[in-house]
DSSP file (Angstrom, degrees, kcal/mol; ACC not computed):
  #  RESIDUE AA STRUCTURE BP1 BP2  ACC     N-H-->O    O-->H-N    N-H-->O    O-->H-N    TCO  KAPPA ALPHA  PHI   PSI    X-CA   Y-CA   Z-CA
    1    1 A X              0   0    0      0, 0.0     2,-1.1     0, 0.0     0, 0.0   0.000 360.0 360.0 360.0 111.6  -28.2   -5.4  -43.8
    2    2 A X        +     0   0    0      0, 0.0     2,-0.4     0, 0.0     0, 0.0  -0.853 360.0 177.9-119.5 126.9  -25.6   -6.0  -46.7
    3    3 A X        -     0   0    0     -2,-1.1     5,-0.0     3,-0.0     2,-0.0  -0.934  14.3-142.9 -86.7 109.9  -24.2   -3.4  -47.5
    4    4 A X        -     0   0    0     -2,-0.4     4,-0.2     1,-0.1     0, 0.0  -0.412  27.1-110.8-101.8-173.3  -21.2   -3.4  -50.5
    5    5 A X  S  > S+     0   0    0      2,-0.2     4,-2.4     1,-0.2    -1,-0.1   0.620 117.0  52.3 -77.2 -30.5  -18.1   -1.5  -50.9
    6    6 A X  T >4 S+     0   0    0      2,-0.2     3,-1.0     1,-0.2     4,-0.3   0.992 114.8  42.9 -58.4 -59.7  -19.4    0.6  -53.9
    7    7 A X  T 3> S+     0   0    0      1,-0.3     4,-0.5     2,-0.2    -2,-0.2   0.532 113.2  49.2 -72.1 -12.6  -22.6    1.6  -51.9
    8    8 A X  H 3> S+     0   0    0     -4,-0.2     4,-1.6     2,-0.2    -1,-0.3   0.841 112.3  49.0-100.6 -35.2  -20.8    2.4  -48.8
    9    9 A X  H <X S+     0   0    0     -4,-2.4     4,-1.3    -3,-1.0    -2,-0.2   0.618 115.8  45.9 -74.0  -3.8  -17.8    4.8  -51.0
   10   10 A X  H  > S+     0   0    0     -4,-0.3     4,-1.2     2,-0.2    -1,-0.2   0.760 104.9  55.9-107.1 -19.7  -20.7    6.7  -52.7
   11   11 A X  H >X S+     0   0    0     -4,-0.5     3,-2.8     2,-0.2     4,-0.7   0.999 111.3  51.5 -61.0 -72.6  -22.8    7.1  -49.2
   12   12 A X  H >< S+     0   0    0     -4,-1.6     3,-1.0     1,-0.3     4,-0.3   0.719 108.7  52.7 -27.4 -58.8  -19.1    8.8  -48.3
   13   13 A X  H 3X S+     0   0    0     -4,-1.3     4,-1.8     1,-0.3    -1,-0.3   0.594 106.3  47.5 -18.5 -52.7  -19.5   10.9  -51.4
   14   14 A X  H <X S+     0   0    0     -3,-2.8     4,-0.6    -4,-1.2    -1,-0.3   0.421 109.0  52.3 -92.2  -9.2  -22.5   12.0  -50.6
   15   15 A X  H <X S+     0   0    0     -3,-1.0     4,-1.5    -4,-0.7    -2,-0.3   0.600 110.8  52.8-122.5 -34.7  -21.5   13.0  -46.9
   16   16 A X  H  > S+     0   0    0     -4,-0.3     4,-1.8     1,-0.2    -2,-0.2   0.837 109.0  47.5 -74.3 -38.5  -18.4   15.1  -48.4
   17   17 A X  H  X S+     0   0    0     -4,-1.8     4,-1.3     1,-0.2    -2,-0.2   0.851 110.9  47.7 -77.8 -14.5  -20.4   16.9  -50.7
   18   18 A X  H  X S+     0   0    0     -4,-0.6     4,-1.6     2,-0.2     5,-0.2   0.967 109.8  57.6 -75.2 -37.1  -23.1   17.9  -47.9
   19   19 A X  H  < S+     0   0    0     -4,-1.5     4,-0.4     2,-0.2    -2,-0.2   0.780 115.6  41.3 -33.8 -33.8  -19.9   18.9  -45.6
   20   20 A X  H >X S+     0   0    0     -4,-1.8     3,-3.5     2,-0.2     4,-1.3   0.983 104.4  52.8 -53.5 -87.5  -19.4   21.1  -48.5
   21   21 A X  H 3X S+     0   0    0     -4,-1.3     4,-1.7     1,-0.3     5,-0.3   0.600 109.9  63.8 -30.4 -49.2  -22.4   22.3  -49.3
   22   22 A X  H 3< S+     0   0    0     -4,-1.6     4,-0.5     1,-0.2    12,-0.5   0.666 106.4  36.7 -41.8 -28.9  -22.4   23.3  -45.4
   23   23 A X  H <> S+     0   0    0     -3,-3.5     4,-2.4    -4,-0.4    -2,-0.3   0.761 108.4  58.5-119.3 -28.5  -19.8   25.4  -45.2
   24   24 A X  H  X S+     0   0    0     -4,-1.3     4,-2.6     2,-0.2     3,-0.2   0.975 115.4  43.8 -54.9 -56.9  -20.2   27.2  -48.5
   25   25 A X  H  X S+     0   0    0     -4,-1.7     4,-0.5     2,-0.2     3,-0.4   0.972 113.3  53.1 -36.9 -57.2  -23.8   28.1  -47.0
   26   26 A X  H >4>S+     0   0    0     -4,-0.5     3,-1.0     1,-0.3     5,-0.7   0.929 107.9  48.9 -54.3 -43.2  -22.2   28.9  -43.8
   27   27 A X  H ><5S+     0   0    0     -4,-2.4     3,-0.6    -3,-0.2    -1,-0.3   0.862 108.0  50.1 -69.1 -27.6  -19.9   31.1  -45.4
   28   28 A X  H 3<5S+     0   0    0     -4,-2.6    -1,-0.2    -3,-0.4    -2,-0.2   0.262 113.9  47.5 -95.4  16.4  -22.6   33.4  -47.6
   29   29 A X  T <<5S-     0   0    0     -3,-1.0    -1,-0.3    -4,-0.5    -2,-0.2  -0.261 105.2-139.5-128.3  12.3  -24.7   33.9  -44.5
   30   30 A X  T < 5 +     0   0    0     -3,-0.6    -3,-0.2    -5,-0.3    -4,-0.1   0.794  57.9 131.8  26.1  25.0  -21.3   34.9  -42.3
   31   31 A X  S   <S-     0   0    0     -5,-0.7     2,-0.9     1,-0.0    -2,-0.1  -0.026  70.9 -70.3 -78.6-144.4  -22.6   33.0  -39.3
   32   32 A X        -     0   0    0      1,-0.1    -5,-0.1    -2,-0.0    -1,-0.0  -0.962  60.5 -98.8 -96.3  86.0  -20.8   30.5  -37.2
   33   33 A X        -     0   0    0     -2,-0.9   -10,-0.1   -10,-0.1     3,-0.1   0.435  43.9-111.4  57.1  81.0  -20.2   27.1  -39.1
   34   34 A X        -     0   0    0    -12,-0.5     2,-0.4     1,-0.1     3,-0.0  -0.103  39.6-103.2 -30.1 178.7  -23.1   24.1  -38.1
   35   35 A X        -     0   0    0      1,-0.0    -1,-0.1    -3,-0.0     2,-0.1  -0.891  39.9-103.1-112.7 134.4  -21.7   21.7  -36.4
   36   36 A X        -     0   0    0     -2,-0.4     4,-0.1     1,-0.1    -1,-0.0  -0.314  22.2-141.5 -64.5 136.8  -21.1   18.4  -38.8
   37   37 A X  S    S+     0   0    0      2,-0.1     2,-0.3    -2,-0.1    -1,-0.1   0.879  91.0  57.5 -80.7 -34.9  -24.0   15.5  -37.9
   38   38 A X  S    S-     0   0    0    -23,-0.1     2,-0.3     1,-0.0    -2,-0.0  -0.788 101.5-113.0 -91.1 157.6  -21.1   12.7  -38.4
   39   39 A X        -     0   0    0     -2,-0.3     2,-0.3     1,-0.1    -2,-0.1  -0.557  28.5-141.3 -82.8 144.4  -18.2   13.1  -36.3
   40   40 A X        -     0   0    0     -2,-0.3     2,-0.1    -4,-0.1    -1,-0.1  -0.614  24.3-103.5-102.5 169.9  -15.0   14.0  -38.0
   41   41 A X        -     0   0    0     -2,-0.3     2,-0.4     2,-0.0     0, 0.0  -0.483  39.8-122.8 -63.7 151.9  -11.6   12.6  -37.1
   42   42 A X        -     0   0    0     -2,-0.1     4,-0.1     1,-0.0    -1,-0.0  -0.949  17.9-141.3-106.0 151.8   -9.5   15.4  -35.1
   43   43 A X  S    S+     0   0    0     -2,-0.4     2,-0.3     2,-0.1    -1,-0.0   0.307  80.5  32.4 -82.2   1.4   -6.4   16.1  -36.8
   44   44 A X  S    S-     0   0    0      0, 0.0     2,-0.5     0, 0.0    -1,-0.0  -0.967 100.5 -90.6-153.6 150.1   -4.2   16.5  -34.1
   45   45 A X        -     0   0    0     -2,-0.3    -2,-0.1     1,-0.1     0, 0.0  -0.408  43.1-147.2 -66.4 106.8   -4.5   14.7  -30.6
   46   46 A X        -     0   0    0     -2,-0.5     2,-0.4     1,-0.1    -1,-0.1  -0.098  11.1-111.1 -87.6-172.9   -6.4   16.4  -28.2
   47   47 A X        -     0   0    0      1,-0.0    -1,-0.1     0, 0.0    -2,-0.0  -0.914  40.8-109.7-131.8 118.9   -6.1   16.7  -24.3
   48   48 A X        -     0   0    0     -2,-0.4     3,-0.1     3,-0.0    -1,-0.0  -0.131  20.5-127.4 -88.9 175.0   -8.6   15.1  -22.5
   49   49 A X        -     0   0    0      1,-0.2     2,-0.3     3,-0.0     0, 0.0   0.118  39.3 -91.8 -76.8-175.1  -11.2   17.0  -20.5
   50   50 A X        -     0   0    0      1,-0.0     2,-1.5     0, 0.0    -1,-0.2  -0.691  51.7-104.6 -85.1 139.7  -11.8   16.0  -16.4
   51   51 A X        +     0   0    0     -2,-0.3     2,-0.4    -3,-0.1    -1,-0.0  -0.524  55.1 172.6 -81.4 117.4  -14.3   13.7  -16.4
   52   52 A X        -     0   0    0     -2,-1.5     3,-0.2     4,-0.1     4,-0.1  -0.877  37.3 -92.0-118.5 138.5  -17.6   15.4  -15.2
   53   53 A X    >   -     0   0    0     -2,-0.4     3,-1.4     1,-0.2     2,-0.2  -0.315  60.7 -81.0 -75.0 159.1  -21.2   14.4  -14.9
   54   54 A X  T 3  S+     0   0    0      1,-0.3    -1,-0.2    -2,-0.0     3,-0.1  -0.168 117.8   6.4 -52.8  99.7  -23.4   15.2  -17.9
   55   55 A X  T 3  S+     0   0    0      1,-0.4     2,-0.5    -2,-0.2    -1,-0.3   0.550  92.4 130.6 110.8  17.4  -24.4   18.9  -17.7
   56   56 A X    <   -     0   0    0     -3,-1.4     2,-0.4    -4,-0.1    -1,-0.4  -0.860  40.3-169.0-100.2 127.1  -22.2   19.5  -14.8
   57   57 A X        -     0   0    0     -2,-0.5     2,-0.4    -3,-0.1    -4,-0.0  -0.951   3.9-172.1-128.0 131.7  -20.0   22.8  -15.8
   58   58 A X        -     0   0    0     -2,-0.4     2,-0.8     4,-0.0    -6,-0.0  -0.978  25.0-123.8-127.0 133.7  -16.8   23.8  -13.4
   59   59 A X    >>> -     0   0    0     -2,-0.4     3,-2.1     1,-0.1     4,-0.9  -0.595  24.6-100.8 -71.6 123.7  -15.2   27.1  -14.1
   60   60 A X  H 3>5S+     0   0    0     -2,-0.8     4,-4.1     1,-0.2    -1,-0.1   0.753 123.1  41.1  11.9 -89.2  -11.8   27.7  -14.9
   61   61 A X  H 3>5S+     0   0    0      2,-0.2     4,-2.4     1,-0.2    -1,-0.2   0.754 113.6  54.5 -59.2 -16.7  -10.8   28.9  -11.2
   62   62 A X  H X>5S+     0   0    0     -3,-2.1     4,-1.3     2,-0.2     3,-0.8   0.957 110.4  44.1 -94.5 -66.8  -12.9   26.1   -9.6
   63   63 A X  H 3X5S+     0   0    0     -4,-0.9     4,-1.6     1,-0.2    -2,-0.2   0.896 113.5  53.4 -27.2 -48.3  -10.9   23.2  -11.9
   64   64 A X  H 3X<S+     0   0    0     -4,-4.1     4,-2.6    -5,-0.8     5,-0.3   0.983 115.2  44.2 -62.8 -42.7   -7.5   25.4  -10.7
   65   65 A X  H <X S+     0   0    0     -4,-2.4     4,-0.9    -3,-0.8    -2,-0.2   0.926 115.8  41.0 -41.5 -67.3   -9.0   24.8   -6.8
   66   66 A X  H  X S+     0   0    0     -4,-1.3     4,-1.7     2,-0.2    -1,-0.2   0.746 115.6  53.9 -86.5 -25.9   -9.9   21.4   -7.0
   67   67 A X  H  X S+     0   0    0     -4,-1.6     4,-2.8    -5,-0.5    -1,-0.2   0.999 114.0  47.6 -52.9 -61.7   -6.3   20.6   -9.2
   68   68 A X  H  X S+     0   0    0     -4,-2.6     4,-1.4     2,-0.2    -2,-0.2   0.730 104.6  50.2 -29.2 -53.1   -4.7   22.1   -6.5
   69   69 A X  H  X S+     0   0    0     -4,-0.9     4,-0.7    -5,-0.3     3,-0.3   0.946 114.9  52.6 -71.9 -38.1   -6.3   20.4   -3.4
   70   70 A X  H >X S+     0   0    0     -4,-1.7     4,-1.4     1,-0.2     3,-1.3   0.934 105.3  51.1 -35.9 -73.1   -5.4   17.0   -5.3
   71   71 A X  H 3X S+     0   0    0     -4,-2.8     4,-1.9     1,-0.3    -1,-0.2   0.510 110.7  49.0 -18.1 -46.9   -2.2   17.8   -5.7
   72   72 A X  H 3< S+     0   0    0     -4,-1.4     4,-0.3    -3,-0.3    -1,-0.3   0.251 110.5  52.9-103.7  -0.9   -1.9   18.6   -2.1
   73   73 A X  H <X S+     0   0    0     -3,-1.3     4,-1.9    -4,-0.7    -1,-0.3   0.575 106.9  45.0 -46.2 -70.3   -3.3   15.8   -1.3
   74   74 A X  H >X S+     0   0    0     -4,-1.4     4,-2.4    -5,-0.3     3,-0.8   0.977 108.1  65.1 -66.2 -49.0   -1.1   13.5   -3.3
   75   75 A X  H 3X>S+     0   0    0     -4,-1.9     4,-3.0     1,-0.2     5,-1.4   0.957 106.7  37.6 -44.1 -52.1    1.8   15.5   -1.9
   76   76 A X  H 345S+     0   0    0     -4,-0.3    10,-1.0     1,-0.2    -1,-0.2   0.792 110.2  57.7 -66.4 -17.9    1.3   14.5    1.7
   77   77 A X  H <<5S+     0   0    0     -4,-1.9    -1,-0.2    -3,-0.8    -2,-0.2   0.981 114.6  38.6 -69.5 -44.3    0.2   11.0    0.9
   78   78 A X  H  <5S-     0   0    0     -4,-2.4    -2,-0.2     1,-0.1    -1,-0.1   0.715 112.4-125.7 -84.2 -15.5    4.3   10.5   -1.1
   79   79 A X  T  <5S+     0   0    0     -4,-3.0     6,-0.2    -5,-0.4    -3,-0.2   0.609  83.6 112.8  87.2   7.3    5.9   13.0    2.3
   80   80 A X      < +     0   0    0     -5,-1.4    -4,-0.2     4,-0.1    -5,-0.1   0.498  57.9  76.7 -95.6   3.6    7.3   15.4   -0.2
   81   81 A X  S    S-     0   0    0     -6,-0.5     4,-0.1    -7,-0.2    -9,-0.0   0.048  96.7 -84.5 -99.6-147.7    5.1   18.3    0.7
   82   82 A X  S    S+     0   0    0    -10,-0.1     3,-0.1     2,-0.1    -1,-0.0   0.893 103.1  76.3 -87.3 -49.5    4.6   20.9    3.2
   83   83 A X  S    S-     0   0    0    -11,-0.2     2,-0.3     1,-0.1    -2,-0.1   0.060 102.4 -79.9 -57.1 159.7    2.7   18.8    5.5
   84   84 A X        -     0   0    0      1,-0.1    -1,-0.1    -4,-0.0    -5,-0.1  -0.726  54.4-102.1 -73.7 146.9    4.3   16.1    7.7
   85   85 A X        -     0   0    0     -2,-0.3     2,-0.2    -6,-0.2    -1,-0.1  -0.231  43.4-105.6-109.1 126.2    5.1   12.8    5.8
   86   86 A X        -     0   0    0    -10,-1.0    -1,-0.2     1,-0.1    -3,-0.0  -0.437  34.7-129.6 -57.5 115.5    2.3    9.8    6.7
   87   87 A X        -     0   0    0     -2,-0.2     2,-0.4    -3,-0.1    -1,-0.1  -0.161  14.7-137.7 -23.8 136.9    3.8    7.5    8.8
   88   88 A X    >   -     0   0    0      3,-0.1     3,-0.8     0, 0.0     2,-0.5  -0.988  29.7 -98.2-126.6 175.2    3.4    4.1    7.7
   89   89 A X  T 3  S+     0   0    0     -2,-0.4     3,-0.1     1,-0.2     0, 0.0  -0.556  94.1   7.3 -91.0 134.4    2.5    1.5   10.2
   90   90 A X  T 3  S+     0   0    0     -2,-0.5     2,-0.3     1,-0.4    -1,-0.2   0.916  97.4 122.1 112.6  50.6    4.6   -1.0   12.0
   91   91 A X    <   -     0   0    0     -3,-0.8    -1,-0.4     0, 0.0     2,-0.4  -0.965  58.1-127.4-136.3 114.4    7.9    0.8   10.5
   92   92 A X        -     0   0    0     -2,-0.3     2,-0.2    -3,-0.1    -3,-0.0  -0.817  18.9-123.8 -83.4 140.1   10.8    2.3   12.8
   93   93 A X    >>  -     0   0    0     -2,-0.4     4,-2.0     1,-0.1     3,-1.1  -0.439  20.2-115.5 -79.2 132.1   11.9    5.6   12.3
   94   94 A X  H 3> S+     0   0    0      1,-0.3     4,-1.5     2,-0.3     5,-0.1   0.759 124.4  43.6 -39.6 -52.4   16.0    6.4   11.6
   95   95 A X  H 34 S+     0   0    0      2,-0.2     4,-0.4     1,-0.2    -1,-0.3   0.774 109.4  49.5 -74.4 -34.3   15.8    8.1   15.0
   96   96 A X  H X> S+     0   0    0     -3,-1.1     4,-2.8     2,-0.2     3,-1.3   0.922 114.6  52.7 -77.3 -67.8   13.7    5.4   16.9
   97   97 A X  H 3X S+     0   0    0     -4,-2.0     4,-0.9     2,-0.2    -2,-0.2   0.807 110.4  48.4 -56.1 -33.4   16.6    2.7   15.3
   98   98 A X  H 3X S+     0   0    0     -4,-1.5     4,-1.2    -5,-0.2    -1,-0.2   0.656 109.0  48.3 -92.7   1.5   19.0    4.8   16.6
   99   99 A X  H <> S+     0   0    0     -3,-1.3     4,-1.6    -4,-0.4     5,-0.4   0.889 110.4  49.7 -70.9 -65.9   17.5    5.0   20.0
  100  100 A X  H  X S+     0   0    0     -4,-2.8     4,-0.8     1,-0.2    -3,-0.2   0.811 109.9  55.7 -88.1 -22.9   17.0    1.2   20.4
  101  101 A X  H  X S+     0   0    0     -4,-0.9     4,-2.2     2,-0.1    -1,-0.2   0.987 107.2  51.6 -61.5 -50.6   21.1    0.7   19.2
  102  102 A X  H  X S+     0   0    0     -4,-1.2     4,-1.8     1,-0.3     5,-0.5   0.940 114.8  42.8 -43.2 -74.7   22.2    3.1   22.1
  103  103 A X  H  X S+     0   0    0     -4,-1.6     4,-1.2     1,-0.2    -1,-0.3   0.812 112.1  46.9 -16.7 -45.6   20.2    1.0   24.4
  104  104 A X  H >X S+     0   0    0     -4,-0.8     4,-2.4    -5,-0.4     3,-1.2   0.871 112.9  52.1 -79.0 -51.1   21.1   -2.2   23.3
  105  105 A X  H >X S+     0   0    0     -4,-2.2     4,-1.5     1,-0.3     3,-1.2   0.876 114.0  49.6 -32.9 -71.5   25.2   -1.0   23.3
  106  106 A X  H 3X S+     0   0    0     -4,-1.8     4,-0.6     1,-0.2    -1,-0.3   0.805 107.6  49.8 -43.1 -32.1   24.4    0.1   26.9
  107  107 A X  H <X S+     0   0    0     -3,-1.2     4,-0.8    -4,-1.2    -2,-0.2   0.641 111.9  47.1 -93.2 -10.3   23.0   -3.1   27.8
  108  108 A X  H <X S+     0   0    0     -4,-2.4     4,-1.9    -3,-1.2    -1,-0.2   0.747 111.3  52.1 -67.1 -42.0   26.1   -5.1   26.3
  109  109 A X  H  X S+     0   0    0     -4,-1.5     4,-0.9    -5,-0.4    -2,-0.2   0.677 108.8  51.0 -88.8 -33.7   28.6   -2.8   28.2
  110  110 A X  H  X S+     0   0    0     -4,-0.6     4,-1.4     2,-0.2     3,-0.2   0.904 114.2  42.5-105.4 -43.5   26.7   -3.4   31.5
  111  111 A X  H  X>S+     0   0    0     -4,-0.8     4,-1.8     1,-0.2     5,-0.8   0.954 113.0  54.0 -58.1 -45.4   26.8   -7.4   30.9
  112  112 A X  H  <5S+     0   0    0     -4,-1.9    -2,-0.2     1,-0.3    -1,-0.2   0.759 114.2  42.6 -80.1 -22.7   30.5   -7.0   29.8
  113  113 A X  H  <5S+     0   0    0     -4,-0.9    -1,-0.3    -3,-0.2    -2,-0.2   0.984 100.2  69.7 -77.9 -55.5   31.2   -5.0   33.4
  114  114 A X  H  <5S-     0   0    0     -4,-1.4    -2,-0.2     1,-0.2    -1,-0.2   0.836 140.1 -61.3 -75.5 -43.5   29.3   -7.2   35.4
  115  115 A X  T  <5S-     0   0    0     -4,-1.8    -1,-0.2     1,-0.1    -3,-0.2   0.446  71.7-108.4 153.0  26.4   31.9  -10.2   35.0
  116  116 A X  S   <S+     0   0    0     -5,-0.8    -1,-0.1    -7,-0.1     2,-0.1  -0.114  86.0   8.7  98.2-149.0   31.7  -10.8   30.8
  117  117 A X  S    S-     0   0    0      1,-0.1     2,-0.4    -5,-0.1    -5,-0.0  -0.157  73.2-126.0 -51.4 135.4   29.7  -14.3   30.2
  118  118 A X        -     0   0    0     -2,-0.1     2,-0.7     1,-0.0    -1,-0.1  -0.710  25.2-116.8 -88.9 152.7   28.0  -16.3   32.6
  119  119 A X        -     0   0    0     -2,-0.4     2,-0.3     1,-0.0    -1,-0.0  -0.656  21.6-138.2 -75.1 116.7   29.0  -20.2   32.9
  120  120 A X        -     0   0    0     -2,-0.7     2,-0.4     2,-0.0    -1,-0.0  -0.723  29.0-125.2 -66.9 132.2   26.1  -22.5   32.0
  121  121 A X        -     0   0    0     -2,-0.3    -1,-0.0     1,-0.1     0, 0.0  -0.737  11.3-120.6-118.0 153.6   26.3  -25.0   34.5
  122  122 A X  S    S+     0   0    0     -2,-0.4     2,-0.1     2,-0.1    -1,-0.1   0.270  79.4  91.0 -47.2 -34.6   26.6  -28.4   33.5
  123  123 A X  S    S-     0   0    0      1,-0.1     2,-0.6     3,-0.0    -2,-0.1  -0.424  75.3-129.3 -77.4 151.2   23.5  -30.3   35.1
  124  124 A X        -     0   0    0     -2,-0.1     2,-0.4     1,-0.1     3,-0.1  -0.835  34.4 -66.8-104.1 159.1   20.9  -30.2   32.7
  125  125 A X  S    S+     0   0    0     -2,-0.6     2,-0.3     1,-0.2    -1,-0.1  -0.112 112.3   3.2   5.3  61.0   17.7  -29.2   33.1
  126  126 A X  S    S+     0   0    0      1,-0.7    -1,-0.2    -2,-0.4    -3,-0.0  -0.693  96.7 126.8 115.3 -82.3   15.1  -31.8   35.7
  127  127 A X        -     0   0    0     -2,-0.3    -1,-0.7     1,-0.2     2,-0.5   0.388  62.8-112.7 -88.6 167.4   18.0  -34.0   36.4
  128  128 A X        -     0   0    0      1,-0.2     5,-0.3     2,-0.1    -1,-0.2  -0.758  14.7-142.2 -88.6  97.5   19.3  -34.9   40.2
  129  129 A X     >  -     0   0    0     -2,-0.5     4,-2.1     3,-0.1     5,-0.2   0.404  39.2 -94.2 -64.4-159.5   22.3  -33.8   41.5
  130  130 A X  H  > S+     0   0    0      1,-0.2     4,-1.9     2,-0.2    -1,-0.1   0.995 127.9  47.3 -86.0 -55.5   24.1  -36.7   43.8
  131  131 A X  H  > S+     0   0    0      2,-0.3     4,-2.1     1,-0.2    -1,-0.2   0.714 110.5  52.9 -42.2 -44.2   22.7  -35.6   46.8
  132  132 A X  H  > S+     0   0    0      2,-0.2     4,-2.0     1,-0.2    -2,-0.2   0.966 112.7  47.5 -34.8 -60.9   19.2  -35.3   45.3
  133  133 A X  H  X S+     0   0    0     -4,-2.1     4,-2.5    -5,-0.3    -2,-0.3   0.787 107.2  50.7 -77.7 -47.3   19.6  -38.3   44.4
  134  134 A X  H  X S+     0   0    0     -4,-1.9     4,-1.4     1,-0.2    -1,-0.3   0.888 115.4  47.8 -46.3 -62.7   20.9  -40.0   47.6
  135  135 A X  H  X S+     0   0    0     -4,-2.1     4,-1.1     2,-0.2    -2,-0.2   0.851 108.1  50.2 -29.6 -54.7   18.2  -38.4   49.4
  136  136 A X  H  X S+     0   0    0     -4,-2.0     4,-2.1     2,-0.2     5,-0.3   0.899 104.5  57.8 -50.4 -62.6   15.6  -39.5   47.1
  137  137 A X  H  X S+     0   0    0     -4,-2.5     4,-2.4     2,-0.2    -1,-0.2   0.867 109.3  51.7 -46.6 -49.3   17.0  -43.1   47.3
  138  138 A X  H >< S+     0   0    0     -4,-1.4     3,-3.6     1,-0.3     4,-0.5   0.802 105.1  49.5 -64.2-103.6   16.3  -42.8   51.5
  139  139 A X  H 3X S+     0   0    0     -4,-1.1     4,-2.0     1,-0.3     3,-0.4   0.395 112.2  48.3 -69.1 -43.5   12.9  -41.7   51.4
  140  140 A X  H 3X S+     0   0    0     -4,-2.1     4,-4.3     1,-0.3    -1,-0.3   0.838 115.2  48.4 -67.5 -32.4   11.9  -44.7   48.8
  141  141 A X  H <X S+     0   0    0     -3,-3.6     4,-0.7    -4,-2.4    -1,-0.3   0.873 110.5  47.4 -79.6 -30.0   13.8  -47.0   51.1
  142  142 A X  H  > S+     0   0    0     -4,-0.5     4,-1.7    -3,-0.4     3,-0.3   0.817 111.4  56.0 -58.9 -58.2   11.9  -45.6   54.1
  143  143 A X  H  X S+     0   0    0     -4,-2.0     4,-1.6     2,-0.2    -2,-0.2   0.884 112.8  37.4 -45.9 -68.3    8.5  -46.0   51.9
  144  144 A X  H  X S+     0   0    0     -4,-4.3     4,-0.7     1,-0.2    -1,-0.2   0.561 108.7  59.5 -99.9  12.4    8.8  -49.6   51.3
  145  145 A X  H  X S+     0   0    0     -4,-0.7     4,-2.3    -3,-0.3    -2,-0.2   0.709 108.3  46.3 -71.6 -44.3   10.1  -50.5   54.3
  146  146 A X  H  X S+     0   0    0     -4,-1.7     4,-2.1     3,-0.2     5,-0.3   0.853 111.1  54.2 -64.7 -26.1    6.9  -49.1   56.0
  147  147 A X  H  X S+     0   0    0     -4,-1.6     4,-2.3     1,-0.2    -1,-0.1   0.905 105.8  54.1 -80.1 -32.2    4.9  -50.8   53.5
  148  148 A X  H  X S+     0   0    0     -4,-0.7     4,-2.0     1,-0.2    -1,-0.2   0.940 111.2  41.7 -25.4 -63.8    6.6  -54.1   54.4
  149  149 A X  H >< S+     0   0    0     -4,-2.3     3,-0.6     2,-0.2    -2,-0.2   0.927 110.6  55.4 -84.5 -26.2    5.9  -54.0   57.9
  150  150 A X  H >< S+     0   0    0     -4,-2.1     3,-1.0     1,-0.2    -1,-0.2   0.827 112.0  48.1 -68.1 -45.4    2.4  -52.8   57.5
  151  151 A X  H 3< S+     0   0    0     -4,-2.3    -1,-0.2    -5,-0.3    -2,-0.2   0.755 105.2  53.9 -41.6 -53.4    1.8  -55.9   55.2
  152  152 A X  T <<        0   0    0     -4,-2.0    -1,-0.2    -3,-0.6    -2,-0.1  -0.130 360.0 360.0-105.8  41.6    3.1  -58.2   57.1
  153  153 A X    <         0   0    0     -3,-1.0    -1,-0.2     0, 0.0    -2,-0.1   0.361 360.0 360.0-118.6 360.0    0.9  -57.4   60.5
C-alpha cells in the first residue's frame, strides 16, 4: 500500500473534523460523549491498572485485600514485618556465633590449664625407634639363619 504524506495529513483532517462533528452532536442531544474509534494520546501519564484477565472485575475492597496480603507477604519474606524473619539456610545466627565463641574460649582455657602446649615428639611418623630397630635386626638374623640351616640339610 503506498501511501503519501499529503494523503495521510488530509486522512488526519478528516478524523479531526469527525471528532468534532462528535462532540458537537454529543453536546445537542446532552448525552454522554461516544467514545472516539481511534485512540487518542492521554495527556497526562496515567497509573497503570493490576493486570487482570479479560472480563475479570475485582472491587475496590477486594484489590485493598489482595494489596494487603502481598504486602504481608513481602514483609515476612525482607523480616521487617510482624511475623518472624525467614531464616535463611546454612547461616549462623548472632546468638548461635556467640554460643560457639563461649565454647571455643572454654575449650582454650581448659588446654591452657591442663599443662599449656603439648611437645610433638620428635620421631616421625612409621619410623623405628633404636630398640625397634635392634629387635627387628634379631628376628631377620634369626630368619636367615633358619633358612641357612634348612638349606643346607
Amino acid at each position: 500500500m503506498d501511501i503519501s504524506v499529503k494523503d495521510l495529513q488530509e486522512a488526519i483532517s478528516i478524523r479531526q473534523q469527525i471528532d468534532n462533528l462528535q462532540r458537537r452532536l454529543s453536546s445537542l442531544l446532552r448525552g454522554a460523549p461516544q467514545k472516539p474509534s481511534a485512540p487518542q494520546r492521554p495527556s497526562a501519564p496515567q497509573r497503570p491498572t493490576a493486570p487482570t484477565a479479560p472480563g475479570r472485575y475485582f472491587s475496590p475492597t477486594t484489590r485493598a485485600k489482595l494489596a494487603a496480603a502481598a504486602r504481608a507477604r513481602w514483609a515476612k519474606r525482607r523480616g521487617t514485618g510482624g511475623a518472624a524473619p525467614a531464616k535463611t539456610k546454612g547461616q549462623l545466627t548472632p546468638a548461635g556465633r556467640r554460643k560457639l565463641s563461649q565454647l571455643m574460649k572454654a575449650r582454650w582455657a581448659a588446654r591452657r590449664k591442663a599443662g599449656g602446649k603439648q611437645k610433638a615428639s620428635s620421631r616421625k611418623k612409621g619410623a623405628l625407634t633404636p630398640a625397634g630397630r635392634r629387635r627387628l635386626s634379631e628376628l631377620m638374623k634369626a630368619r636367615w639363619a633358619a633358612r641357612r640351616k634348612a638349606g643346607s640339610k
